[in-house]
C-alpha positions in Angstrom: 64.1 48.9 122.7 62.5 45.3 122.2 62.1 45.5 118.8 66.2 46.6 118.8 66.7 43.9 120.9 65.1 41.6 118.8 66.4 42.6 115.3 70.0 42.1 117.3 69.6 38.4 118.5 68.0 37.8 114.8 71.0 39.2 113.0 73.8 38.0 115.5 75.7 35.2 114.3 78.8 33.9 115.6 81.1 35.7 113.2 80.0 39.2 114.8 81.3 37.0 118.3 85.2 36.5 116.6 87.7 39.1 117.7 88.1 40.6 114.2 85.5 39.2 111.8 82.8 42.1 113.3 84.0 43.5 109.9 86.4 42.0 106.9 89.0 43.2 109.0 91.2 40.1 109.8 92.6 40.0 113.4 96.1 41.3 113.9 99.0 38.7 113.7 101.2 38.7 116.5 104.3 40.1 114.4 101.6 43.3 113.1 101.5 44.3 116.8 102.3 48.0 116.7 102.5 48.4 113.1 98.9 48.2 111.9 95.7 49.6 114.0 93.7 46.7 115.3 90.2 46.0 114.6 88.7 46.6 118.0 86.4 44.1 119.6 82.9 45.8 120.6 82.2 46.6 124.2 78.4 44.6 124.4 80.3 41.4 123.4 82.6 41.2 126.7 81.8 41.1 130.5 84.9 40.8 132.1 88.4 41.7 131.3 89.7 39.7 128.7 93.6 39.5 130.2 92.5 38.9 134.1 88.9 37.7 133.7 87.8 40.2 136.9 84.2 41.5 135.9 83.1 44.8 134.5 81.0 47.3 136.7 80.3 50.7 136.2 81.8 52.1 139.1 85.8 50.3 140.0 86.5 48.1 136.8 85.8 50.3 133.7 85.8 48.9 130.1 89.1 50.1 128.4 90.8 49.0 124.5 94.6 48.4 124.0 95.5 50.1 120.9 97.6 47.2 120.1 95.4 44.7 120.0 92.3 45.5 120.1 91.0 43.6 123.5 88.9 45.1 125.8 90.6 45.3 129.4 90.5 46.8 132.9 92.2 49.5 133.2 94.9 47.2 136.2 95.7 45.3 132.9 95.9 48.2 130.8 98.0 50.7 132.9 101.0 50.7 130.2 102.3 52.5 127.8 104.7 51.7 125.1 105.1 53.2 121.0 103.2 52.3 118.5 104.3 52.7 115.0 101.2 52.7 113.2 100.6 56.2 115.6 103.8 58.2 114.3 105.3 55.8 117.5 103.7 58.3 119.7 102.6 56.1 123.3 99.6 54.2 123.8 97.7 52.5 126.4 98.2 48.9 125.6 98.0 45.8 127.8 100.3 44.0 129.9 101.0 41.3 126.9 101.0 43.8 124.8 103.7 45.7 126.4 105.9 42.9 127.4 106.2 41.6 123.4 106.6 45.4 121.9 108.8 46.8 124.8 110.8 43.2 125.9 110.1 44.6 129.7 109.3 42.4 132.0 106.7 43.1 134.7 106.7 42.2 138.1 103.0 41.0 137.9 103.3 38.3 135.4 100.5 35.5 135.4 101.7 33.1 132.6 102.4 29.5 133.2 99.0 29.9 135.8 96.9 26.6 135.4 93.5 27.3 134.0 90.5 25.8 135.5 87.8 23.9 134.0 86.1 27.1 132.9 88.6 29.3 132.0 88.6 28.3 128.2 87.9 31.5 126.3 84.7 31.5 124.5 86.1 32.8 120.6 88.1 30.0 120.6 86.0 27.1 122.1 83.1 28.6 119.9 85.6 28.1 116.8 85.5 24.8 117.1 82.5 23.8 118.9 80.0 21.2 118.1 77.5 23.7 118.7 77.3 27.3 119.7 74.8 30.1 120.1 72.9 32.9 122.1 70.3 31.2 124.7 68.1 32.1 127.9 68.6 30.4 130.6 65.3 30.4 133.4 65.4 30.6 136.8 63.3 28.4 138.9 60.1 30.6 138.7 60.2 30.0 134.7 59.6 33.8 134.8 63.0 35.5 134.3 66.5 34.3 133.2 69.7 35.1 131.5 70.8 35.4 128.4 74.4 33.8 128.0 76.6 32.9 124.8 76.3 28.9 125.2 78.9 26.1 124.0 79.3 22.4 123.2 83.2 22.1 122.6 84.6 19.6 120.2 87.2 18.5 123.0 84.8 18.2 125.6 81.7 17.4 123.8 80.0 16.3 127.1 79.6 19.3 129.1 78.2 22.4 128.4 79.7 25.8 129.0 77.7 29.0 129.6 79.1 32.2 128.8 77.8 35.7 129.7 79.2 37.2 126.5 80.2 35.6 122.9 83.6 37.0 123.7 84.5 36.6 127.3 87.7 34.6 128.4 85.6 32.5 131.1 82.8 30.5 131.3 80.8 31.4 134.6 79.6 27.8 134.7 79.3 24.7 133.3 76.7 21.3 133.2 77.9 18.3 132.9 75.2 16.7 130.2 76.1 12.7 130.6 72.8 11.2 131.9 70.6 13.9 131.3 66.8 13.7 129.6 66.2 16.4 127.0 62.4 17.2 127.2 60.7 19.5 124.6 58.6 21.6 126.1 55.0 23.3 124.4 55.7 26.5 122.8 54.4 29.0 125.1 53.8 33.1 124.5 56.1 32.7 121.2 58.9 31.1 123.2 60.7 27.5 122.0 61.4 25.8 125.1 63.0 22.6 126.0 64.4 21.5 128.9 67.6 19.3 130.4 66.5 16.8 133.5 68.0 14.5 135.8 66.6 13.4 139.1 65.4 17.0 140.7 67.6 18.5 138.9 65.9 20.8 135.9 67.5 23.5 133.5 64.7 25.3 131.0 65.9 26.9 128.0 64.8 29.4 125.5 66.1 29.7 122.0 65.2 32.0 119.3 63.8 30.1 116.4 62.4 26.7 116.7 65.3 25.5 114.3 67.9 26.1 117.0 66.0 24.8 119.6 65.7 21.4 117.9 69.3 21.4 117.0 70.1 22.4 120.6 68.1 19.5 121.7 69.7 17.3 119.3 73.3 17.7 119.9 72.5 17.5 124.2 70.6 13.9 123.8 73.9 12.8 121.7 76.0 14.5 124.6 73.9 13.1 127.4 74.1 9.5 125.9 77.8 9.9 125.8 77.7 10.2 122.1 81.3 12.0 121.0 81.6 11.8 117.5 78.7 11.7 114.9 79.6 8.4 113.5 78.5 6.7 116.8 75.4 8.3 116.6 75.2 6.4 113.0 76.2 2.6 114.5 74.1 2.8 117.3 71.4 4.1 114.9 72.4 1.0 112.9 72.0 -1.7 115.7 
């Protein structure tokens, strides 16, 4: 199992993280809904629903796919049923969004127009367009044990950083503000490229794969925690 879980985190890159670029298949347009099967996105690369953002558990909140496009949802958001055409327009469990643009029902528990928080940015798209993105560990206090999250620097919000538990979930589970941090490097210890963020009492250790992306992790937060935004201010204060 470690040597599978190893050849995984060698071989994952962010395109096996994109709804729809697992394969060549390109995601579904919104007018293919229904007419075309979907590529579906991979159960391992989502831990909550990805229309209400409630977690997945084994027991009450089982993984389901709409067969229109392709997310992985609850089975709350995925208890309707409306014709597809690419089935012989026999029904199909689809979700709520789903159901609404192939039907024109409405439904009585409608959640557009609700104002996202701070970490409810979905992690597909920030990673799209991300300064920097990729699979970390994060360790607890003891240095011992830790969690491996999906991890983001966002081009429109190139200060803080947001921690994902999958490559594909719709919400961060938290974020750190980096402005006014320290990045420390940190001794490589049992085969394991550590570095660290610190302010005051304050201390987050990381673990990265390769000792590539740990520099380049520790590169873009210094540039973050000095309030850098854009490369070319990294060049004119290099310059003065």
């Amino acid at each position: 199992q470690d040597a599978i879980d190893r050849k995984e985190k060698r071989s994952e890159t962010f395109k096996t993280a994109v709804h729809g670029l697992e394969t060549d298949t390109p995601a579904l347009k919104t007018e293919e809904l229904g007419r075309r099967a979907p590529q579906w996105v991979r159960d391992n690369l989502v831990t909550m629903c990805m229309r209400c953002k409630e977690p997945f558990n084994a027991i009450t909140r089982r993984r389901h796919h709409c067969r229109a496009c392709g997310y992985v949802v609850c089975a709350r958001c995925s208890d309707y049923k409306a014709e597809l055409q690419y089935d012989g327009n026999r029904l199909n469990r689809v979700c709520q969004e789903c159901f609404i643009f192939l039907t024109g029902h409405t439904v009585l528990e409608d959640r557009e127009g609700k104002h996202k928080g701070i970490l409810e940015k979905e992690a597909a798209e920030v990673s799209s367009r991300s300064l920097l993105c990729s699979s970390l560990q994060l360790l607890d206090k003891s240095g011992k044990g830790g969690t491996r999250g999906w991890f983001v620097i966002p081009q429109d919000d190139p200060l803080v950083l947001y921690i994902y538990a999958a490559p594909q979930d719709v919400r961060a589970h938290t974020s750190i503000p980096l402005l006014g941090y320290q990045v420390k490097d940190l001794p490589q210890s049992d085969s394991r490229h550590l570095f660290q963020l610190v302010q005051s009492r304050q201390v987050y250790t990381f673990v990265a794969d390769t000792e590539e992306l740990k520099q380049r992790w520790m590169r873009a937060m210094a540039r973050s925690a000095a309030g850098i935004t854009h490369p070319q201010e990294e060049e004119e204060e290099d310059a003065d």
